[in-house]
C-alpha positions in Angstrom: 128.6 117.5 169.9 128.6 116.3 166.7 126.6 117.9 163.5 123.9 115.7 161.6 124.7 116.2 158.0 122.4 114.9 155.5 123.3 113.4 152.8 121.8 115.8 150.1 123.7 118.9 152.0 126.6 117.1 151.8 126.7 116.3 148.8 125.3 120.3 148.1 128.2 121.4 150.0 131.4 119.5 148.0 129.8 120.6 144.6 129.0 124.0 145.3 131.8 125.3 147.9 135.1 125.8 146.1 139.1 126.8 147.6 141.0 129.1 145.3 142.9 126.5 144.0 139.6 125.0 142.4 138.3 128.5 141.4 142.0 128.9 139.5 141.5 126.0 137.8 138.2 126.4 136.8 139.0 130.1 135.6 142.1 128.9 134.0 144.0 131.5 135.9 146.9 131.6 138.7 146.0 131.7 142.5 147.3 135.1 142.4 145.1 136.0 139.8 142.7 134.6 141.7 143.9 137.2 144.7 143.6 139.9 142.8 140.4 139.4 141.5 139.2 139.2 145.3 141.2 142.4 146.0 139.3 144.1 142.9 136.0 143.0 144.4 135.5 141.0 140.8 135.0 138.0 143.2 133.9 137.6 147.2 134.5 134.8 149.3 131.7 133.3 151.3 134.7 133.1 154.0 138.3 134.3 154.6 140.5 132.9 156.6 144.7 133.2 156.3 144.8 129.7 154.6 141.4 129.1 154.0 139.5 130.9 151.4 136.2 129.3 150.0 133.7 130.8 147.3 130.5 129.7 146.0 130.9 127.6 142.2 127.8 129.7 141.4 129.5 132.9 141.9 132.3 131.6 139.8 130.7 130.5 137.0 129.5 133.9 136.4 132.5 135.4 137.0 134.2 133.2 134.5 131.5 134.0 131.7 132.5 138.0 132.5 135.7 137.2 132.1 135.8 135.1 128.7 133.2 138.2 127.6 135.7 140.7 128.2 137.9 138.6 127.1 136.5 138.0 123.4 136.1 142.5 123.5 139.8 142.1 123.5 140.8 140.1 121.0 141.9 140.9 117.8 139.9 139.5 115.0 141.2 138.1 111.5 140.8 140.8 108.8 139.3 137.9 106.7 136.6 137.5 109.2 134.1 140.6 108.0 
């Protein structure tokens, strides 16, 4: 049996499910990185599978804001900059 999709939840679903090679790319980081931040507990997936792991773009986006946070904590800042 086949599943009725609408359009709107289809379209809901390819914007807002990603594959850890998305979430790299939109965290500017390595699949690995991506790994480890799973293995952390920084970021869960919606589902895990061996090959197959898929995360909510929502959940990324805030992780990525954490990150470029922490991020700017760490940087070090141009004396001439008081």
């Amino acid at each position: 049996m086949r599943m009725n999709i609408t359009p709107e939840l289809k379209k809901w679903l390819t914007q807002e499910l990603m594959i850890t090679k998305d979430v790299a790319a939109l965290l500017g980081v390595s699949n690995a990185r991506v790994k480890a931040l799973v293995k952390d507990g920084r970021l869960i997936p919606i589902k895990s599978e061996e090959k197959c792991t898929i995360f909510l773009r929502s959940e990324v986006v805030i992780l990525k804001e954490e990150l470029r946070i922490n991020r700017s904590k760490f940087m070090k800042k141009d004396p001439k900059d008081k």
